[in-house]
C-alpha positions in Angstrom: -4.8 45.4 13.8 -3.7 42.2 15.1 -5.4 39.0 14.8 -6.2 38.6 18.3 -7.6 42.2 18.3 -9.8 41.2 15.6 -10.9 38.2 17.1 -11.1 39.9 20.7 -13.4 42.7 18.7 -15.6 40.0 16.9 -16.4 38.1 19.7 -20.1 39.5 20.2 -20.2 37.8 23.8 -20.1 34.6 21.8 -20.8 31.6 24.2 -17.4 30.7 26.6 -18.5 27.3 26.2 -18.9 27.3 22.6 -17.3 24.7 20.8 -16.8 26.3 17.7 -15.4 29.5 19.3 -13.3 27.5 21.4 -11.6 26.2 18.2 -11.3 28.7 16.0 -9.7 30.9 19.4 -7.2 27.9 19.5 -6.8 28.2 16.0 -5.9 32.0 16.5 -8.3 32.8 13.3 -11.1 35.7 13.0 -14.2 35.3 12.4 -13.8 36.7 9.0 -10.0 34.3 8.3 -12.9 31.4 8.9 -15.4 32.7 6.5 -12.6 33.0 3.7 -11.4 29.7 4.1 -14.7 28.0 4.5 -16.1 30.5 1.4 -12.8 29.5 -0.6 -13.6 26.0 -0.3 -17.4 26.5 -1.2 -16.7 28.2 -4.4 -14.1 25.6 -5.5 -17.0 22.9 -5.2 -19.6 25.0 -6.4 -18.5 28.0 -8.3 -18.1 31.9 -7.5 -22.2 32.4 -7.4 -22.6 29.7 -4.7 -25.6 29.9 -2.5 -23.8 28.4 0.3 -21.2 31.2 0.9 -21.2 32.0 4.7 -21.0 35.8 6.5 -19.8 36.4 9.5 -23.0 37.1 10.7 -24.1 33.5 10.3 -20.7 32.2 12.0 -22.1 34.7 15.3 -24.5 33.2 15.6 -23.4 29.8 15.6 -20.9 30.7 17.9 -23.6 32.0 20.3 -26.0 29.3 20.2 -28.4 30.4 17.9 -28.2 28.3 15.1 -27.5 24.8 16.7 -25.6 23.9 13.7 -24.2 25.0 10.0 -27.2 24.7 7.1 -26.4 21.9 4.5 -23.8 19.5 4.4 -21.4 21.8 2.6 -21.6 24.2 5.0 -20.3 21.9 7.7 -17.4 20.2 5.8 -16.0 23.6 4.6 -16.2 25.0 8.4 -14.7 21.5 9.6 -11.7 22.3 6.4 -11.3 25.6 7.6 -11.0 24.9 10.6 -8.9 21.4 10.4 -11.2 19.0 12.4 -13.0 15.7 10.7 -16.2 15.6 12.5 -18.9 17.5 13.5 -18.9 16.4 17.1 -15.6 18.0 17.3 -17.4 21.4 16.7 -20.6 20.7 19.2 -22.8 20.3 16.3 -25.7 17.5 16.1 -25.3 15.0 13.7 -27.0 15.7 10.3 -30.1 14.1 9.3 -29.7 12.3 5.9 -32.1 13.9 3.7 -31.4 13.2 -0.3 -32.0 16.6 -2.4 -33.2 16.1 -5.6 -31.4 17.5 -8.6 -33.5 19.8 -10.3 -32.8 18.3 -13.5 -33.9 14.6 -11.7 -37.4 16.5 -10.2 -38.4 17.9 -13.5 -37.8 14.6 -14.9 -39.8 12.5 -12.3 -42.4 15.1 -13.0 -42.7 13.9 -16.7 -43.0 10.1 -15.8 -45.8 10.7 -13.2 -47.9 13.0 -15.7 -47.4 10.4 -18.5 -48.6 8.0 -16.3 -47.8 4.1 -17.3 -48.2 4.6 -21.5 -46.0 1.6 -21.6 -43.1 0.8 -24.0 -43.3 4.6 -26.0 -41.8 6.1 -22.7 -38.9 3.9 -22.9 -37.0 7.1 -25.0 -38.5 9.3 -22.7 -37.2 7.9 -19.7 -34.1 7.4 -21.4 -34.1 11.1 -22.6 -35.2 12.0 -18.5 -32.0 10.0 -17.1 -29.8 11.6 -19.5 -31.0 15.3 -18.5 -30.1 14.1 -15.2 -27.1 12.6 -15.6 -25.5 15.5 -17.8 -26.4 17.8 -14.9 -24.6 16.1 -12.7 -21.8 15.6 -14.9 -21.8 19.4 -15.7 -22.0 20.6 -11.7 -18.7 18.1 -10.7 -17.2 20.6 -13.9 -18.0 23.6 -12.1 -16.7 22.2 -8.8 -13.7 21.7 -10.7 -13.0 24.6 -12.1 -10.3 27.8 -10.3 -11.9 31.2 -10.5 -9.0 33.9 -11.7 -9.7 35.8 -8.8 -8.5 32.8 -6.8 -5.9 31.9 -8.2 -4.7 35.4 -8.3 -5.3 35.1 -4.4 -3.2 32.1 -4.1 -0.6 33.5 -6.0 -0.2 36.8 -3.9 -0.5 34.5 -0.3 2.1 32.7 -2.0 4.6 35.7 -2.9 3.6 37.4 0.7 4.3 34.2 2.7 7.8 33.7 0.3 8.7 36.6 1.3 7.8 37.0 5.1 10.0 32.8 5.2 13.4 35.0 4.9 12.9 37.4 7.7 10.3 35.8 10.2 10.6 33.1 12.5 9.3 29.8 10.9 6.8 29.3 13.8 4.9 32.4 12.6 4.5 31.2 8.6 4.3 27.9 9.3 0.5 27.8 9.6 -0.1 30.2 7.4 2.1 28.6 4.8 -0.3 24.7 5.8 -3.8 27.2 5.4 -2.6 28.3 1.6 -2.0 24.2 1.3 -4.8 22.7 2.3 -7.1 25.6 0.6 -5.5 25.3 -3.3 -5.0 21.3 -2.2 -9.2 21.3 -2.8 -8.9 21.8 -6.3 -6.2 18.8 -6.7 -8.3 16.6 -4.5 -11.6 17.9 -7.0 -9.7 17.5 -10.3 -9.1 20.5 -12.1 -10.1 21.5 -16.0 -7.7 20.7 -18.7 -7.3 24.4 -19.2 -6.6 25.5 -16.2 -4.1 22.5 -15.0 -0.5 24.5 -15.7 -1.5 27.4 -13.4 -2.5 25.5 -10.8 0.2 22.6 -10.6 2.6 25.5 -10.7 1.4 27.5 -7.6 1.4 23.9 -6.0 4.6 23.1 -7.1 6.1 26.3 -6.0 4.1 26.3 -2.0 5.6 22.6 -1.8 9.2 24.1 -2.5 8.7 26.4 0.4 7.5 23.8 2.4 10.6 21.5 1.9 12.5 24.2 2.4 10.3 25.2 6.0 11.3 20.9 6.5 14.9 22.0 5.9 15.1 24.7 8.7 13.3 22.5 10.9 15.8 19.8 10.6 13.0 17.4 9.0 15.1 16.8 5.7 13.3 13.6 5.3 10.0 15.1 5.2 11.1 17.8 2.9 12.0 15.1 0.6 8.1 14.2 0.4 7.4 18.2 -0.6 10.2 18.1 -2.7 8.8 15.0 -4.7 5.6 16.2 -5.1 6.7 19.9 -6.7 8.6 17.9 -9.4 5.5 15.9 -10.0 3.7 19.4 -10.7 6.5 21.2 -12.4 6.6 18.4 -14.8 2.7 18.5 -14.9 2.9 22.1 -15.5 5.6 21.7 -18.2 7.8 23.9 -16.2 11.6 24.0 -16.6 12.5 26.8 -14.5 10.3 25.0 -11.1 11.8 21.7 -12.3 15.4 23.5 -11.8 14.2 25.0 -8.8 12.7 22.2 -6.8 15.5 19.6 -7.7 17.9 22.3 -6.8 16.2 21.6 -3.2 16.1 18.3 -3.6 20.0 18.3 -3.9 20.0 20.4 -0.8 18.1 17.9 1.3 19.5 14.8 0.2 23.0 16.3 1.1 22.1 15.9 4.7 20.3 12.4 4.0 23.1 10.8 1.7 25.7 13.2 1.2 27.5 15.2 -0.9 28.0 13.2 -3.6 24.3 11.8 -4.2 23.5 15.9 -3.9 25.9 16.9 -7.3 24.1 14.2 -9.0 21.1 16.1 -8.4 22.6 19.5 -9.3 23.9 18.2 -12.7 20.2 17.2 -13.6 19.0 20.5 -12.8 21.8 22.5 -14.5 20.7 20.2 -17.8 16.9 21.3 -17.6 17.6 25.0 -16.7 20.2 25.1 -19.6 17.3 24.5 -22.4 15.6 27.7 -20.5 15.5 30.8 -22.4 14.5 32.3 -18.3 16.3 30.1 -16.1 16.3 33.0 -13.5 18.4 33.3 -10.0 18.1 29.4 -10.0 21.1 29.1 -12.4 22.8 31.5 -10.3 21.5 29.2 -7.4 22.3 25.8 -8.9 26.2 27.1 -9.0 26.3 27.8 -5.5 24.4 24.6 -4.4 27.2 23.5 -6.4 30.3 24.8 -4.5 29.5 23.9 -1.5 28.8 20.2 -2.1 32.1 20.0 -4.7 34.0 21.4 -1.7 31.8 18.7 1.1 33.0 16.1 -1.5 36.7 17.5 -2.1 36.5 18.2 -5.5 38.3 22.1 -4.6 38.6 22.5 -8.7 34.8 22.0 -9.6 33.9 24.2 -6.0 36.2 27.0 -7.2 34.9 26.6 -11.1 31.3 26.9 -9.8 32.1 30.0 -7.3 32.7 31.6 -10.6 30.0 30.3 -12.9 27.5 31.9 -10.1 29.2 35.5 -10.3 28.5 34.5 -14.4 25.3 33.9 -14.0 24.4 36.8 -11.8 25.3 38.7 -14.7 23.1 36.9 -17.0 20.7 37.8 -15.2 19.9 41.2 -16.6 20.1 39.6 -20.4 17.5 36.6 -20.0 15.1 38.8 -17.7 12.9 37.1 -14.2 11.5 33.9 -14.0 8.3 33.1 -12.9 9.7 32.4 -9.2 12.1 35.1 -9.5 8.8 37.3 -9.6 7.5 35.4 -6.7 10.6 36.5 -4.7 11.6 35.7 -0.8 13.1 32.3 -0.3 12.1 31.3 -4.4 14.6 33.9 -5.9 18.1 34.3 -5.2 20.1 38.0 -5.0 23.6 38.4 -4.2 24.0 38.5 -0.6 22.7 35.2 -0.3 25.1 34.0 -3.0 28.2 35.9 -1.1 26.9 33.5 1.9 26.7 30.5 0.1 30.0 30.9 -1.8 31.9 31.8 1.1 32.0 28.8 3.2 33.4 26.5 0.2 36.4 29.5 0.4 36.9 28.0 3.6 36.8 24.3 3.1 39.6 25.7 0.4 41.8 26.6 3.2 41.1 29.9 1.7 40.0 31.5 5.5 41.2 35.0 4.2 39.1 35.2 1.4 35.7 33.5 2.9 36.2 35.8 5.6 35.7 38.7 3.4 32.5 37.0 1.1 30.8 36.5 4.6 31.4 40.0 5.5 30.2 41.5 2.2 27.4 38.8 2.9 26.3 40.5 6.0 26.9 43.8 5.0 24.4 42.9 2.4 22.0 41.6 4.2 21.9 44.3 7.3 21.8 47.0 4.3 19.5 46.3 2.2 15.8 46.0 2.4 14.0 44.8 5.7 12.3 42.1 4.0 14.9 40.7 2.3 17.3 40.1 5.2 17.6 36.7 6.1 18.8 36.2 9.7 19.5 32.7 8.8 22.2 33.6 6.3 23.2 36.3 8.1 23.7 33.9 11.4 25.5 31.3 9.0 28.3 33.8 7.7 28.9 35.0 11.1 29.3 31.9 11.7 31.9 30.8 8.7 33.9 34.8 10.1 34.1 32.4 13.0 35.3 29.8 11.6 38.0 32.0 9.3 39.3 33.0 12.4 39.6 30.0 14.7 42.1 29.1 11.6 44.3 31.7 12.1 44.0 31.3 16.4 42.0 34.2 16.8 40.4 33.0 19.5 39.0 36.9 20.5 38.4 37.5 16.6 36.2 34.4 17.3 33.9 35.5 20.0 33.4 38.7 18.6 32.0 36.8 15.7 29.9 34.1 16.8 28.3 36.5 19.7 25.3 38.0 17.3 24.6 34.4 16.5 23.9 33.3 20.2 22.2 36.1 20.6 19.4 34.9 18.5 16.0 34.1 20.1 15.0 30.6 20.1 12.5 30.7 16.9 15.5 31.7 14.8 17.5 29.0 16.3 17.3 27.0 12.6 18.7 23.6 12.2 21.2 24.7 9.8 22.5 27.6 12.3 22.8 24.6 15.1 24.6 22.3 12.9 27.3 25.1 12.2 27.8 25.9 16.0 28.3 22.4 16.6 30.9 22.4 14.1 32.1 25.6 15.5 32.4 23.6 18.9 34.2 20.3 17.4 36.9 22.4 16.1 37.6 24.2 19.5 38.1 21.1 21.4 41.3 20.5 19.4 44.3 19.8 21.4 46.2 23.8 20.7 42.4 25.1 22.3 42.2 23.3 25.3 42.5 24.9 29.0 41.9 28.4 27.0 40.2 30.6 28.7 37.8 32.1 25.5 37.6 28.4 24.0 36.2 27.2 27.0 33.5 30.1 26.9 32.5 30.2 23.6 32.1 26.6 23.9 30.0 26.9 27.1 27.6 29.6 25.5 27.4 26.9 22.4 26.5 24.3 24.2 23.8 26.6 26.4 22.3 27.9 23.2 21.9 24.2 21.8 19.8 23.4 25.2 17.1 26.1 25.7 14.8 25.7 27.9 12.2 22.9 26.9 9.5 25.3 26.3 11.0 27.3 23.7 12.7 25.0 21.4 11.8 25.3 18.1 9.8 21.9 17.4 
């Protein structure tokens, strides 16, 4: 079932003017996607045996009118996280009264002085003794708050691998979102603290969600703001004490900060990388990876010797990779592991750069052929688009201007949520190179260049943002 169906089926004739409905509808969430998140966020400050866990029942009832408002404080700020607002009023809820609870441990102490009555300076240790108790209690539930059940992080980790996974084949628009909820839920436990013990776990799942998140900044043409994710996953690979993330995530680094400073600042970046995942018994696909980041910016730069040596150190380390065995990303799979058709892709435009058009014209073909025939959830239409787009390209060079069209048609064909930033970039090259003087006043320059330049400008309501 669909998430509208089940939030069209759990509606229980919940008030129209509703508040609350009215955002979670907008949010497109179920009743029982808020209870998780707000649950989720309850148990990370109080525990798995929390007394504040919500139903859906309760949520009903808000929704109707009911219960004018959420019991408890904690209550309210977990439906305000799960729902992403910052104040109750946004919600239609009165304001809450301030009423102090007192700790147990603080009642049961007050208890004691007010039995002992005024027995002057021999309560002095039992006072001390009462603020103690009190204090230790406190101390002990901000612990508990702090600490990551298994079963949750064994939730984060399969979101994780499911929304990994669903980034290669579906439009970013759709795992966007989800990709933010799986943030800002395992971003409680970083806000909270976390136990000594429990740290390397937890920095690496947020390491690893800020990778795909720099790489969603990539697609988006926001390489700027994929530089922030980026920064932040190295923080927590290093945290975690993590060579293979730290390879990973400065692999994408080098990726981003080729469109920011070029391709010279990017190999700096690769060479760091190459030296971590080197002293890594599993360094994974991103060996295999860091090789074909490092083509393509040797050929950017011109350096065709160092492109051509690292073509062939990736075919090496794809070998490799049955000796040294997965890495923990690897596992994770999707847009965090690495197989050979998207190495054929990313090998295959350097070829080209070579003035090799002959042989990237057959990696992008064995690229796509890849892609199309393997496994539904492994085929990227991004890649795919981009080594139609380099069969193009192959073939301009020789003047096949038909051999051309033929190639670049599946790629405007592509709805406007596929339409990544990458993909554009490529066409516009594409377009650059048929205005040269030999193209001009041809009939099929003139049209693929039209259809470029119409697939660049949809209309304003469904370009990707």
């Amino acid at each position: 079932m669909s998430d509208d169906a089940a939030i069209s089926d759990s509606e229980d004739h919940a008030s129209e003017d509703n508040m609350l409905t009215a955002m979670r509808k907008a949010r497109g969430m179920s009743r029982g996607q808020v209870t998780d998140a707000a649950n989720a966020y309850i148990r990370a400050r109080e525990g798995l045996n929390s007394a504040e866990v919500l139903s859906e029942g309760v949520l009903g009832k808000l929704e109707r009118g009911e219960h004018k408002a959420p019991r408890g404080a904690l209550r309210r700020e977990a439906l305000r996280h799960a729902l992403g607002v910052d104040t109750d009023a946004e919600l239609g809820w009165p304001a809450l009264r301030s009423v102090v609870k007192t700790p147990a441990a603080v009642r049961v102490a007050a208890g004691a002085r007010e039995r002992a009555g005024t027995a002057g300076d021999s309560l002095d240790l039992d006072s001390i003794l009462d603020e103690a108790t009190s204090g230790v209690a406190r101390a002990a539930s901000i612990t508990e708050a702090r600490t990551v059940s298994s079963t949750a992080l064994r939730t984060y980790r399969s979101r994780l691998a499911s929304l990994s996974t669903d980034f290669v084949h579906r439009p970013a628009e759709e795992v966007g979102p989800k990709l933010y909820r799986l943030w800002k839920d395992l971003s409680v436990h970083l806000e909270h603290g976390l136990r000594q013990h429990q740290g390397r776990e937890v920095y690496l799942v947020a390491g690893m969600i800020c990778v795909v998140l720099a790489h969603l900044c990539h697609v988006r043409g926001r390489p700027h703001q994929g530089l922030v994710h980026a920064e932040a996953a190295l923080l927590w690979a290093r945290d975690a004490g993590h060579p293979e993330l730290l390879g990973w995530t400065l692999g994408t680094k080098a990726l981003l900060t080729g469109s920011t400073e070029g391709p010279v600042a990017a190999l700096q970046l690769i060479e760091q990388a190459k030296d971590i995942l080197r002293r890594s018994p599993r360094p994974g696909s991103g060996a295999v990876r860091l090789a074909c980041y490092e083509a393509r910016f040797s050929a950017e730069a011109g350096q065709r010797d160092r492109g051509l040596a690292a073509i062939r150190a990736s075919e090496d380390a794809t070998e490799a990779l049955g000796r040294s065995g997965a890495a923990d990303l690897d596992v994770i799979g999707g847009i965090l592991s690495l197989g050979e058709p998207k190495r054929a892709s990313l090998c295959a435009n350097p070829y080209l750069r070579f003035d090799l058009a002959e042989r990237a014209e057959q990696i992008a073909c064995a690229a796509i052929t890849g892609f199309l025939t393997g496994p539904a959830e492994q085929r990227s239409y991004g890649d795919v688009a981009l080594s139609q787009l380099t069969v193009a390209q192959a073939r301009l060079s020789a003047g096949n201007l038909d051999g051309v069209l033929n190639a670049v048609q599946p790629v405007l064909a592509l709805p406007p949520p596929q339409r990544i930033a990458p993909v554009r970039e490529q066409l516009g090259r594409l377009a650059s190179a048929l205005s040269a003087p030999r193209f001009l006043g041809t009939a099929e320059a003139n049209e693929i260049r039209q259809e470029i330049t119409e697939f660049q400008n949809p209309p304003a309501a469904t370009l990707p943002m």
